[in-house]
Backbone bond lengths (Angstrom), bond angles and torsions (degrees), N, CA, C in turn:
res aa  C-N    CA-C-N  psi(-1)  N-CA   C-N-CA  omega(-1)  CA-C   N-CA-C  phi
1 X - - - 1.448 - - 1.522 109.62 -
2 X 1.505 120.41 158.67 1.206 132.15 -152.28 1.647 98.57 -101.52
3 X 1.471 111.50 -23.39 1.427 119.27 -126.07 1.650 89.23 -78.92
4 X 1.301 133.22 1.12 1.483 131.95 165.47 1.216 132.75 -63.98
5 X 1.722 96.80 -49.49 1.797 123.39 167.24 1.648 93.55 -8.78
6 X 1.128 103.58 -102.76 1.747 102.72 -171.80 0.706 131.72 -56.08
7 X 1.598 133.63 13.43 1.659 109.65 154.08 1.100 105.61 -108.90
8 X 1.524 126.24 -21.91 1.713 122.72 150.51 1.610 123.33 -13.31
9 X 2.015 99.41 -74.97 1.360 110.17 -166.98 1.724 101.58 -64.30
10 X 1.080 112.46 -47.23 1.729 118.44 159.10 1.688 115.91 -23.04
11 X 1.001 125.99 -53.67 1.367 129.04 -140.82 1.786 82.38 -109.88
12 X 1.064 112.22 -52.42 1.943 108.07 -175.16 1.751 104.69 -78.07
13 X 1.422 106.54 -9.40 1.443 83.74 177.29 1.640 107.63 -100.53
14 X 1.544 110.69 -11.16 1.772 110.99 170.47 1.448 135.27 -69.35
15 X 2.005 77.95 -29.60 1.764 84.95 -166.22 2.042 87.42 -107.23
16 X 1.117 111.77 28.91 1.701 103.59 -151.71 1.415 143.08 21.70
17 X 0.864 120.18 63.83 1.203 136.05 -138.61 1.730 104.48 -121.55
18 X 1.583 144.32 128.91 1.070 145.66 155.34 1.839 126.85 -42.11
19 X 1.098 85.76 156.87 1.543 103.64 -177.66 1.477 117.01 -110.17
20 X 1.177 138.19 101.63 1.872 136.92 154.90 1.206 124.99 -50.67
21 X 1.340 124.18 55.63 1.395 104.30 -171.56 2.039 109.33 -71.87
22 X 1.219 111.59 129.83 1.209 123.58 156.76 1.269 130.84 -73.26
23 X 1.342 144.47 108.00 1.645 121.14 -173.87 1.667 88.35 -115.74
24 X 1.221 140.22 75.01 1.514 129.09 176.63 1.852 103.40 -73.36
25 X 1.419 110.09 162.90 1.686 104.44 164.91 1.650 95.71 -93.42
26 X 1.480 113.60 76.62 1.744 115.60 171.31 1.861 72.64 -150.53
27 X 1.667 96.56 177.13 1.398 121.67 163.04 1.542 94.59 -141.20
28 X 1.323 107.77 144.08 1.202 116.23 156.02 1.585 135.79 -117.47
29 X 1.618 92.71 3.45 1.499 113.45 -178.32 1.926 104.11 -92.58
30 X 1.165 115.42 124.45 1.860 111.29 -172.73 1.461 80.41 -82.26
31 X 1.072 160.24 35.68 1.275 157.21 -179.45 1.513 113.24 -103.53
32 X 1.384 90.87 -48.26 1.784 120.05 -173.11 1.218 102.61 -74.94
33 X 1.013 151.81 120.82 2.004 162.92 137.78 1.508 78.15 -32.55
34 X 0.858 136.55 -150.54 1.862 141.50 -141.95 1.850 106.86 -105.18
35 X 1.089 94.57 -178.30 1.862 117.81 -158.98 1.842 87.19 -70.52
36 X 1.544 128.72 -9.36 1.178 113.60 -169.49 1.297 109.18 -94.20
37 X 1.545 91.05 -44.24 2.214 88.58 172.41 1.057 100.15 -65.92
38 X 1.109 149.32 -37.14 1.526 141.97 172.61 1.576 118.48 -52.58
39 X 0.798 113.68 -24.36 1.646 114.46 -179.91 1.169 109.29 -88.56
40 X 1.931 121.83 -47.40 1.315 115.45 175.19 1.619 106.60 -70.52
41 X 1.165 113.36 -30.47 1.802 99.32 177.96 1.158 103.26 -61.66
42 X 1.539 146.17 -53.41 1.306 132.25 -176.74 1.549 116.54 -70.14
43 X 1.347 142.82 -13.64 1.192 133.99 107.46 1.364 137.11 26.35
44 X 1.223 91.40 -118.39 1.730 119.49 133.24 1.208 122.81 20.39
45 X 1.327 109.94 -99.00 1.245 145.18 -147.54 1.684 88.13 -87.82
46 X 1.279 115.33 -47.21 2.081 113.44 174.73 1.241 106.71 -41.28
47 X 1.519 117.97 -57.80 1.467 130.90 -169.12 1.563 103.23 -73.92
48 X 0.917 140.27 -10.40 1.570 142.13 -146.72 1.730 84.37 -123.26
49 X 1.272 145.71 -54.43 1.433 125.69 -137.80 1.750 83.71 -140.66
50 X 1.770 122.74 27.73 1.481 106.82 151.83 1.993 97.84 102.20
51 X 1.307 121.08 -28.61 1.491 116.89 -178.69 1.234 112.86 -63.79
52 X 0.723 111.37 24.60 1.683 113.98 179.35 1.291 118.20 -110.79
53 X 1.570 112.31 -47.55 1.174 124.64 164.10 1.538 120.13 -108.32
54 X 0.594 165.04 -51.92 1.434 165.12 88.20 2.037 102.76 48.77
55 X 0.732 128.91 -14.40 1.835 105.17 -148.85 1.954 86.35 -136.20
56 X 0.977 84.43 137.18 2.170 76.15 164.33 1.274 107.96 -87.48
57 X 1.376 120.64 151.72 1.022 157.43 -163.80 1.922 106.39 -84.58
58 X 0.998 141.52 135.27 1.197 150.45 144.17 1.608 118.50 -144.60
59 X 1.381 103.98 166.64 1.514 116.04 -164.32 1.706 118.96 -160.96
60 X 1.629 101.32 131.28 1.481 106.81 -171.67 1.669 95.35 -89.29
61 X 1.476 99.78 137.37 1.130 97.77 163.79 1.653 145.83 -101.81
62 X 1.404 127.29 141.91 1.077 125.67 -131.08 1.503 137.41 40.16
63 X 1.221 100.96 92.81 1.795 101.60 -162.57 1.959 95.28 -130.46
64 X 1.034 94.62 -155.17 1.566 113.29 -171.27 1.739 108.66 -60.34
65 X 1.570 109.61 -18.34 1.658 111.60 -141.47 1.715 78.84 -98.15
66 X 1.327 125.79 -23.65 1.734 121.00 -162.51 1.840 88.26 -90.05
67 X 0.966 140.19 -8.29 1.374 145.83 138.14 0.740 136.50 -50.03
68 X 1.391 118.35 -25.10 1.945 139.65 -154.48 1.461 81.46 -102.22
69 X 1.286 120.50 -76.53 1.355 146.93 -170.52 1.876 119.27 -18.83
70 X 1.565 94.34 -38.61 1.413 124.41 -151.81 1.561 106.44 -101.92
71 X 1.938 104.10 -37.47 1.621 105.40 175.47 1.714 109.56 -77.11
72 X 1.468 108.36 154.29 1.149 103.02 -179.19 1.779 109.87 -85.32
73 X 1.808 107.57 -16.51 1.974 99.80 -176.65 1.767 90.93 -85.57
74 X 1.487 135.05 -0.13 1.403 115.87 -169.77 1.528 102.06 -120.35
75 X 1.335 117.47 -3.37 1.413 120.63 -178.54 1.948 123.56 -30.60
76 X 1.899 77.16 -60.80 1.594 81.84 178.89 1.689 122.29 -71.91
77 X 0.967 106.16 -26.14 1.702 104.90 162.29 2.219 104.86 -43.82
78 X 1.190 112.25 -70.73 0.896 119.38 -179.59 1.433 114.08 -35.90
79 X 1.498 101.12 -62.92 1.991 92.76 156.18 1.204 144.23 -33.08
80 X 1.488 103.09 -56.71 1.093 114.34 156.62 1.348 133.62 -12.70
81 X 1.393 99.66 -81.78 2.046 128.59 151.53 1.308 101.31 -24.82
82 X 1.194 136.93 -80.73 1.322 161.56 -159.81 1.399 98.28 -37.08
83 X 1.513 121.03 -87.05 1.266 147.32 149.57 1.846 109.32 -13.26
84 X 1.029 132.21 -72.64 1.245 134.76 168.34 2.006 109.21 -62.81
85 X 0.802 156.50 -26.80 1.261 147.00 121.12 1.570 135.25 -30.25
86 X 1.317 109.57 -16.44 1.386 131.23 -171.44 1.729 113.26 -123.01
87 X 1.449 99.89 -8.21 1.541 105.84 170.63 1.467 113.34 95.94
88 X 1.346 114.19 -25.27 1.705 109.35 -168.62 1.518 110.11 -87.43
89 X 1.475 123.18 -12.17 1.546 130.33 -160.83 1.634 88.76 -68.85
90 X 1.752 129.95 133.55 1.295 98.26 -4.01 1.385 121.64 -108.50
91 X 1.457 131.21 27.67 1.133 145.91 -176.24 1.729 113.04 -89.35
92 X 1.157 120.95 22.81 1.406 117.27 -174.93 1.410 105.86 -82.81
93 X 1.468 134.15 142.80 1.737 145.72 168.79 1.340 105.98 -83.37
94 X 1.283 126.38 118.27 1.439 105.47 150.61 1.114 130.43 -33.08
95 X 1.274 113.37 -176.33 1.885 105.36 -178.39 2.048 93.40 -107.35
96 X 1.433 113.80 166.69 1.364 105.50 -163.76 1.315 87.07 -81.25
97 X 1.806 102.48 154.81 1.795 117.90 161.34 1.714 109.87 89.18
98 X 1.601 104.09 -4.90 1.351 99.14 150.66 1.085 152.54 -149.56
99 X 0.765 142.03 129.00 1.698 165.95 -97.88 1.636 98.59 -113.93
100 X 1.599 91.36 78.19 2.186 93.79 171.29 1.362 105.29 -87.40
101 X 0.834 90.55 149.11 2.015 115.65 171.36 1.121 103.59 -50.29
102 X 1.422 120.48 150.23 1.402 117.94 159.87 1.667 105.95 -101.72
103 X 1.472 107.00 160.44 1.680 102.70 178.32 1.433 93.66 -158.22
């Protein structure tokens, strides 16, 4: 469920305070149908309530996402990432002549 989003961005933007976003391919919310609506809701919700821009950035290296990257049914998730790291998620175009996944 989403229904946290705002008192999160609320509470880190009063006391200034950072954000963890997790995107694992697990869910741990029984709320969430699978780890994919979960990833675009946290997504989402970054771009929607300021985590996107607002929060610094860090990164584990070699994790679940250089996996994502590599399958062809999880590719576009990985985009996804990509795209939201780069500022345009979720308004980014493919580039012409190739053929992204939908997810």
């Amino acid at each position: 469920s989403t229904d946290r989003f705002p008192a999160v961005a609320n509470i880190t933007r009063n006391l200034t305070m950072g954000v963890e976003m997790e995107l694992p391919q697990y869910t741990r919310n029984p709320q969430v149908k699978d780890w994919q609506t979960s990833f675009v809701q946290y997504l989402d919700a970054a771009v929607e309530y300021g985590f996107d821009t607002m929060a610094l950035r860090t990164y584990y290296l070699g994790n679940a996402f250089v996996n994502m990257a590599q399958n062809a049914t999880t590719t576009c998730f990985y985009d996804k990432l990509f795209w939201f790291v780069k500022g345009t998620y979720p308004f980014a175009t493919p580039l012409p002549g190739v053929d992204w996944p939908q997810c």
